[in-house]
C-alpha positions in Angstrom: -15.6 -4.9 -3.0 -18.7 -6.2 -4.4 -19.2 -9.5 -5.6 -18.5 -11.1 -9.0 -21.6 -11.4 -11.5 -21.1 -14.7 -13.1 -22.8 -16.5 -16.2 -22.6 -18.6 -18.8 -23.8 -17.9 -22.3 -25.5 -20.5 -24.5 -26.3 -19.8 -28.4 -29.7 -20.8 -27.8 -30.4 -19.5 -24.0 -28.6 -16.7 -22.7 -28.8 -16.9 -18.9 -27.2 -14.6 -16.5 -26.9 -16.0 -12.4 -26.0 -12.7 -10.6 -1.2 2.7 20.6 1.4 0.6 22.7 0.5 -1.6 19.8 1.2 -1.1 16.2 -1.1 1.0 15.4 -2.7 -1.3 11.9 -3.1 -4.7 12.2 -4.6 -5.4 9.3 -6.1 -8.3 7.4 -8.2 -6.8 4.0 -10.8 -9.5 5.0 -14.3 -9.1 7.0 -15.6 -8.9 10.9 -18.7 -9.2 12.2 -18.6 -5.6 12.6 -16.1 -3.0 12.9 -16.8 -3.1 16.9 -15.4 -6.5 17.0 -12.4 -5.6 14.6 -11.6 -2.7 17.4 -11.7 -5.2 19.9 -9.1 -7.1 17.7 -6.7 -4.1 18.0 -7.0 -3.5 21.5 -9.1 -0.2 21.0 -12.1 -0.6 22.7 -14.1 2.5 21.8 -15.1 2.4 18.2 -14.9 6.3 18.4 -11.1 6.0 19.5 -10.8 5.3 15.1 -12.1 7.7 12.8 -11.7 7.3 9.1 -10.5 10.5 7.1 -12.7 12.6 4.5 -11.0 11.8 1.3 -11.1 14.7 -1.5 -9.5 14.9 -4.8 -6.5 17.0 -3.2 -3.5 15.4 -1.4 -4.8 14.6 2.1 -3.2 17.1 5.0 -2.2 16.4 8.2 -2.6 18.8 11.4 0.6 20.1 12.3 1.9 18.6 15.9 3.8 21.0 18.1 6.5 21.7 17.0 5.3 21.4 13.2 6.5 17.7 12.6 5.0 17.3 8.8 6.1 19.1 5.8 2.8 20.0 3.7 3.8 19.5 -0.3 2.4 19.8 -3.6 2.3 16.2 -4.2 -0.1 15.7 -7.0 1.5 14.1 -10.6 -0.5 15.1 -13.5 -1.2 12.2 -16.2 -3.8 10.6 -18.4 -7.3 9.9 -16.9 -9.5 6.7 -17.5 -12.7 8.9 -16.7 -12.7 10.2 -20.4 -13.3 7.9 -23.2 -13.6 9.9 -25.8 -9.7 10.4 -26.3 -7.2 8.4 -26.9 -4.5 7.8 -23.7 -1.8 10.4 -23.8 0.9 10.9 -21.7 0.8 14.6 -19.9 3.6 16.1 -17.6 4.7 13.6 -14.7 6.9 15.0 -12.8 7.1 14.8 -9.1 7.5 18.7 -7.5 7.7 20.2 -4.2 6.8 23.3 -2.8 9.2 23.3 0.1 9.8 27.3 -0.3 6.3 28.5 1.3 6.8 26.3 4.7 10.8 27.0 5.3 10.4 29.9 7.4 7.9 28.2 9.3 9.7 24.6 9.8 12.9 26.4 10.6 11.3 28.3 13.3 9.6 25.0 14.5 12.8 23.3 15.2 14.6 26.4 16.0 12.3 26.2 19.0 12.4 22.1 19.3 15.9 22.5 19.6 16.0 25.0 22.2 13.3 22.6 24.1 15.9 19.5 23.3 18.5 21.6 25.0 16.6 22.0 27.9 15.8 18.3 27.7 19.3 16.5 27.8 20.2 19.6 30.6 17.9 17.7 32.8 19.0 14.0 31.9 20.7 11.5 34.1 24.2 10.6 33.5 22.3 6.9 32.9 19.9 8.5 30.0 23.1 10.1 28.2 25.1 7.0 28.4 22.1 5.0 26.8 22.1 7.0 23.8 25.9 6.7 23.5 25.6 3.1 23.7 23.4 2.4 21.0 25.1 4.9 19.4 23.0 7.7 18.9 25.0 10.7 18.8 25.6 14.3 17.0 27.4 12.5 13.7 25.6 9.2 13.7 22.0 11.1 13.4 23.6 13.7 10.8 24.7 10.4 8.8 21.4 8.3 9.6 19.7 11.3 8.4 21.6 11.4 5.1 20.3 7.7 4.6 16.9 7.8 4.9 16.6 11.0 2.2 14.1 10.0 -0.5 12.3 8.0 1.7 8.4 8.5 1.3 7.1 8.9 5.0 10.8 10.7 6.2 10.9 13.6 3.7 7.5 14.6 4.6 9.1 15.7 7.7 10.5 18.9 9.0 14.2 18.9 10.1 13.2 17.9 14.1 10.8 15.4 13.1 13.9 13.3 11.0 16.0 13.9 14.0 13.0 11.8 16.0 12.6 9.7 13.1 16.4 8.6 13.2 16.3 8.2 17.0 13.5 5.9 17.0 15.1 4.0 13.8 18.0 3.6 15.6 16.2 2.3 19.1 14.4 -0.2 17.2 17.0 -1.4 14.9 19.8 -2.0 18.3 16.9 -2.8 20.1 17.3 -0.4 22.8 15.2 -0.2 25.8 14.2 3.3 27.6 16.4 5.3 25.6 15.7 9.7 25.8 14.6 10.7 22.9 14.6 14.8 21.6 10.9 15.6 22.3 8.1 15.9 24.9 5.2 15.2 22.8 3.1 12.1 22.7 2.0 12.7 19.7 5.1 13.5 18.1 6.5 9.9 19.1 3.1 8.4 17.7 3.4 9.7 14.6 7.1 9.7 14.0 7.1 5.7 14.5 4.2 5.1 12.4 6.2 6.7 9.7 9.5 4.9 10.3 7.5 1.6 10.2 5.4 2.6 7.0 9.3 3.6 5.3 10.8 0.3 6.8 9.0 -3.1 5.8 12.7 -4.9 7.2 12.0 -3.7 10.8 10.1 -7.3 11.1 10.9 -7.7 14.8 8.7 -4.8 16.1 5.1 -4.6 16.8 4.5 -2.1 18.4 6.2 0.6 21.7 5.8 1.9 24.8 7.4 4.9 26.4 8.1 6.6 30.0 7.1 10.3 30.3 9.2 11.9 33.0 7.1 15.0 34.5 7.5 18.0 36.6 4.3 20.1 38.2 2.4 17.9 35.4 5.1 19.0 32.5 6.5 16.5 30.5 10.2 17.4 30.8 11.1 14.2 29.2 10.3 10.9 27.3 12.7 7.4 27.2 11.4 5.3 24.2 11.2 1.5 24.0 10.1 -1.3 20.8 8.3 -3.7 21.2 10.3 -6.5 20.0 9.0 -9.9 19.1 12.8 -11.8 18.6 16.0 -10.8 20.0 18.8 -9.6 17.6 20.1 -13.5 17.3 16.6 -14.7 15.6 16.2 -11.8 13.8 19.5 -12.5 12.3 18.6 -15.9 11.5 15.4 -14.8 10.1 16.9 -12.3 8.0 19.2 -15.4 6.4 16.0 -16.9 5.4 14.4 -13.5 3.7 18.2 -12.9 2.3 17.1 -16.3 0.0 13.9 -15.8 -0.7 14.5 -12.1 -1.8 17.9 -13.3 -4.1 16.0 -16.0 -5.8 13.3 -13.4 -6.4 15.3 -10.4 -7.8 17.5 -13.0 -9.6 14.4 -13.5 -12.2 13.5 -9.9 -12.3 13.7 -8.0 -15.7 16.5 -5.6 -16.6 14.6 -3.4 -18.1 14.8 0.8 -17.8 11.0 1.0 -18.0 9.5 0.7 -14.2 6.1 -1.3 -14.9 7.6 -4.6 -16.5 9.8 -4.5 -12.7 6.4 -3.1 -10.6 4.6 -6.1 -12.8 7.3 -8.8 -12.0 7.0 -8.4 -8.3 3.1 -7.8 -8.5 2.9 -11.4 -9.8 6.2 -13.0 -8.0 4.1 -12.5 -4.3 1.0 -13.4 -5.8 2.4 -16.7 -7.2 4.1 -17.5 -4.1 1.9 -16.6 -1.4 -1.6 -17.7 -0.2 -3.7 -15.7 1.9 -4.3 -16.6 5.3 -5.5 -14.9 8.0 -3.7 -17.5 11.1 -0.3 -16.9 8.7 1.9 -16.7 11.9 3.7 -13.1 11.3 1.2 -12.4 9.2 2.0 -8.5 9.9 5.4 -8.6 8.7 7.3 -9.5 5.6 8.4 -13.3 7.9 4.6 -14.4 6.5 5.3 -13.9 3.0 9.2 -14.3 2.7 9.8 -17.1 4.9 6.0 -18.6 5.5 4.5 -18.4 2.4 1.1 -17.0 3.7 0.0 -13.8 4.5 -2.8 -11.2 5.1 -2.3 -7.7 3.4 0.4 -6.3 5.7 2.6 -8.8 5.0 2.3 -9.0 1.1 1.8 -5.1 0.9 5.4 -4.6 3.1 6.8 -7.9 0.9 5.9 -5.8 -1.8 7.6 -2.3 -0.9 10.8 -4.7 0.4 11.5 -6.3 -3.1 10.6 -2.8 -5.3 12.8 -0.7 -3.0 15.6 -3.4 -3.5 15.1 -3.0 -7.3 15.2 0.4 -6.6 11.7 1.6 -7.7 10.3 3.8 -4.7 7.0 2.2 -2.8 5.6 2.8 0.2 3.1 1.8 2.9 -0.8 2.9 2.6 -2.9 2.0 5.2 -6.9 2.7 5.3 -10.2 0.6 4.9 -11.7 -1.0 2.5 -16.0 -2.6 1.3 -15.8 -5.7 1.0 -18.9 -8.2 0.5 -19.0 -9.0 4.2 -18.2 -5.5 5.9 -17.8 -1.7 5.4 -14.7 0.0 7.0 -12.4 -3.0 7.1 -8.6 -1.7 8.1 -6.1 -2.8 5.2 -3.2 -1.9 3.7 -1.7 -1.7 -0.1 0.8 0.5 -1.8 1.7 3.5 -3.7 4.5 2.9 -6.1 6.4 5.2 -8.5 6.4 4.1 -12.1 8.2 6.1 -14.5 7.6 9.5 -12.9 4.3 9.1 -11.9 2.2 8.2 -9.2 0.2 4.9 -8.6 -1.7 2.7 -6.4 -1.2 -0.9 -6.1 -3.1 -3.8 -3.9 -1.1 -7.1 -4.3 -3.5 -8.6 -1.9 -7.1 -8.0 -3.8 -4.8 -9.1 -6.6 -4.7 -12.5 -5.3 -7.5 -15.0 -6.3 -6.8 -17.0 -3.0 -7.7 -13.6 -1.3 -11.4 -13.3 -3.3 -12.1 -17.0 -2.1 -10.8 -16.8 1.7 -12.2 -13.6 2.4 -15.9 -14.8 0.8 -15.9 -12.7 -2.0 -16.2 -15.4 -4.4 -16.7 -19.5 -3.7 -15.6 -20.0 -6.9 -11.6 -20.0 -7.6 -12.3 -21.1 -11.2 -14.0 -17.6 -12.1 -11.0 -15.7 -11.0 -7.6 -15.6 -12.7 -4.9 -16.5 -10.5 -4.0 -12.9 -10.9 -5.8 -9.6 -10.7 -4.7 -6.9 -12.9 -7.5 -4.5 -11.4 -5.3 -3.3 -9.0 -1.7 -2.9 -10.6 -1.0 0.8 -11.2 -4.5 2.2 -10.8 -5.6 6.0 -10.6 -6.4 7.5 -6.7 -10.2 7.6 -8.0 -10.0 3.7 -8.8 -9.0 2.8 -5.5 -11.4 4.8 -3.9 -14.1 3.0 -5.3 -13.8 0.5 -2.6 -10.5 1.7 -0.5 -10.3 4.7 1.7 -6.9 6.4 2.3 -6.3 7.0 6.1 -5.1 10.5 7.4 -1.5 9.3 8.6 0.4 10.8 5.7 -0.4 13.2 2.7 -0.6 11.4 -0.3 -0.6 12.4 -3.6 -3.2 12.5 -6.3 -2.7 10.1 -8.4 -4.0 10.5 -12.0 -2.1 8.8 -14.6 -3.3 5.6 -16.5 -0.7 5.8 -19.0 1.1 2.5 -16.9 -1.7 1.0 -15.5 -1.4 -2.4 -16.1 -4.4 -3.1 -18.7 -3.7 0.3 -20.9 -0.4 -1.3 -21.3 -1.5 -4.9 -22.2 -4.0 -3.4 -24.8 -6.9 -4.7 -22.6 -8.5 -1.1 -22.2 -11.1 0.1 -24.0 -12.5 3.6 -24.1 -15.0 2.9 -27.0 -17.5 0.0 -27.6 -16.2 -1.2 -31.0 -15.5 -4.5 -31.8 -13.0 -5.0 -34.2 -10.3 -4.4 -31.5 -12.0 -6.9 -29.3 -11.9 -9.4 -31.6 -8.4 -8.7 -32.1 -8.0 -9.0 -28.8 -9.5 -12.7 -28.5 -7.1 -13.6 -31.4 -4.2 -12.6 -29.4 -5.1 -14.9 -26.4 -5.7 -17.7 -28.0 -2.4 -16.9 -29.9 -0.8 -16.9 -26.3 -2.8 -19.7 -25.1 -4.1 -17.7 -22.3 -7.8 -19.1 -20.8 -9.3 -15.7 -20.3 -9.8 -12.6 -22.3 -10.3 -9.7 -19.9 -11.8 -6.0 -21.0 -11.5 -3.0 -18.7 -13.4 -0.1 -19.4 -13.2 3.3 -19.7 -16.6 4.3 -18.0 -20.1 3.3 -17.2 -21.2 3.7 -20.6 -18.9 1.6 -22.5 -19.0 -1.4 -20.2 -22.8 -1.1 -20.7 -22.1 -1.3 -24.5 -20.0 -3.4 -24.7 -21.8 -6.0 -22.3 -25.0 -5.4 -23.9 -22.9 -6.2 -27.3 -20.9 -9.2 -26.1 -22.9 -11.0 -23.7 -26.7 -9.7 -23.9 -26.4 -10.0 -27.7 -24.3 -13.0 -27.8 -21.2 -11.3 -30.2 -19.0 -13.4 -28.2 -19.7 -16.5 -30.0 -18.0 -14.3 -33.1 -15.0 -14.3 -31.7 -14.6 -17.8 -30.1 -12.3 -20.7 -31.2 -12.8 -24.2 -30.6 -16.3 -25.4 -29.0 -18.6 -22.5 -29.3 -21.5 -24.2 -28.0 -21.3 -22.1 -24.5 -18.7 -19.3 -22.9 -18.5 -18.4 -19.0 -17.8 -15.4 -18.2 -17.2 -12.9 -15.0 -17.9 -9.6 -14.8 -16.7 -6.7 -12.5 -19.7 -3.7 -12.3 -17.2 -2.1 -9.9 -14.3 -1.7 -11.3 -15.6 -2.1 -15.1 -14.5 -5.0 -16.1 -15.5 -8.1 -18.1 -13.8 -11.4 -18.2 -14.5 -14.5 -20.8 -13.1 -18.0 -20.1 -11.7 -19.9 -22.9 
């Protein structure tokens, strides 16, 4: 993210001043280099992480033997803010699925993971089978485990034998279980299948990371026993979960009842923001503890915080991980969210929302030219986040192109044109509210450029101003378009 362009404005002078380990622990802040942020992770070859092309298409996965991943039409149509020369409308925003063209294939996937699974439990220990049992993993617990986890993001991108794995390892990791057999002999399967029960369950606090035993004939895997790496035992974790049972009641206790998803997406937006400071020595800082119990987090925590409270409100948000530009390093590891808002697709960063984020991370010394919150990432487009965010390869993700909720088309703070009547209407209403800023997002380039050129290089802004005139600061936002005047 680059940095802020600050100034003030005189009436006179106008002067500008210009994997055993959890496979993302993230921060959203720099390192010296990405080398060092490897290191971090445990991954000591660089080339051990490669980021994913991103195209304007969902992002596909390569299948794993058997096919773990169902491949889906994921993409929401919806109003763009790359035209400015129409008005906002709302288009057709409903989610679909093509699960018809990959059926015969997925069924013939785990038709032959089953016959493999057969073979698998045919050659396990009396001890392995009574593991299971114990932890009660059996026939009807996985057929009603599965029945729980539909609608899940990361679990119905599955095929049938990837949410049988899914709700084993869910179920290891929830009892805690140690070396328990679980129904495949890949690696990679188990890699990927916990990545996406961690990315669908922010409450799984107490793990951070796993380690398995593969069991091998002539060089074959013939089997693999599955163990989490747990950081409490089941007694603090209940205790812990007392203290995130408050937090989280007090929280959803002031939330809106309201049909319409974005004033419940917004609530939450600004509930974590308001109630958490970034730090980057936040102990538990990669799990919801930091936020819900500490207070301080880094964007793991408040991205997982986030997804918790939504889900609980029932509004459907998951996990994104990727990497991010930030003033002090390219390629950074972070992690926001995609959230569902009315029947459409968005993205969502509560931690680049967060003005303590812009000052610890060095974007910005100054706290004063930031709003305490940043509305530049609430309910943004796929190509507004990848202006300084790149989505990772770990799931498919959808396309994400409607404004019509983004947060300031809905606060009348977006502008597609570089008239001014509506920005000085605009100003009246803050001062009205008693706000101290008046923000303007633009549509494009062009009318940022217009509109700057108008209001600050031009000095219109005095027009509009109430009070002492004699100067205004302001901040603006190349990046993301954005331009934002201090009362």
């Amino acid at each position: 993210m680059k940095k802020s362009v600050l100034g003030t404005i005189q009436k006179s002078v106008a002067l500008v001043v210009s994997m055993g380990m959890l496979s993302a622990a993230l921060t959203g802040c720099q390192y010296d280099s990405v080398e060092d942020y490897l290191k971090t992770l445990g991954i000591l070859d660089p080339n051990d992480y490669q980021d994913a092309e991103v195209s304007d298409a969902p992002v596909e996965m390569e299948s794993i033997e058997p096919a773990f991943v169902i491949s889906e039409d994921l993409s929401v149509s919806g109003a763009s803010t790359e035209d400015d020369t129409q008005e906002l409308q709302e288009e057709s925003t409903s989610l679909t699925t093509q699960e018809e063209t990959v059926v015969d294939e997925s069924e013939m996937a785990d038709a032959s993971f089953m016959s493999s699974y057969s073979e698998i439990t045919k050659s396990a220990t009396s001890d392995m089978i009574a593991a299971r049992e114990a932890i009660g993993l059996n026939d009807t617990s996985i057929a009603n485990l599965k029945k729980q986890q539909e609608g899940l993001y990361a679990y119905d991108r599955l095929t049938s034998s990837g949410k049988t794995l899914y709700v084993e390892i869910l179920t290891i990791l929830t009892k805690e279980g140690k070396d328990i057999l679980v129904s495949t002999t890949s690696d990679e399967a188990v890699e990927l299948v916990f990545d996406f029960v961690m990315a669908d369950h922010p409450e799984i606090f107490y793990v951070d990371g796993y380690n398995y035993t593969n069991y091998t004939m002539d060089n074959v895997i013939t089997k693999i026993s599955f163990t989490g790496s747990y950081t409490y035992d089941l007694q603090e974790v209940e205790r812990r979960q007392q203290e995130i049972n408050s937090y989280v009641n007090q929280c959803l206790a002031g939330a809106p009842s309201s049909d319409d998803d974005y004033y419940v997406i917004k609530y939450v937006y600004d509930y974590i923001i308001n109630n958490t400071e970034y730090d980057l020595d936040a102990p538990d800082n990669q799990n919801i503890c930091s936020v819900f119990i500490g207070g301080r987090s880094v964007c793991n925590g408040y991205a997982k915080a986030a997804q918790y409270l939504l889900n609980k409100l029932g509004i459907k948000c998951t996990l994104v991980t990727g990497t991010v530009n930030n003033s002090g390093a390219s390629n950074v590891r972070h992690a926001w969210n995609l959230v569902e808002c009315n029947d459409a697709y968005y993205y969502m960063d509560v931690t680049w929302g967060d003005a303590s984020y812009q000052t610890a991370s060095g974007e910005t010394a100054d706290a004063s030219k930031l709003p305490d919150v940043n509305y530049a990432y609430l309910n943004v487009t796929t190509s507004e986040i990848l202006l300084n965010h790149k989505l990772s390869d770990q799931i498919e993700l959808p396309y994400c192109s409607s404004s019509v909720d983004n947060y300031y088309v809905r606060e009348g703070e977006y502008f597609t044109s570089a008239e001014l009547t509506p920005i000085k209407e605009l100003f009246d209403r803050k001062y009205n509210e008693g706000s101290d800023n008046v923000t303007i997002k633009c549509s494009s380039q062009a009318v940022y450029d217009a509109i700057f050129e108008e209001m600050v290089t031009n000095r219109k802004v005095f027009d509009y101003l109430q009070g002492d005139t004699s100067q205004v600061a302001y901040t603006s936002f190349e990046e993301t378009r954005t331009i934002i005047f201090w009362l």
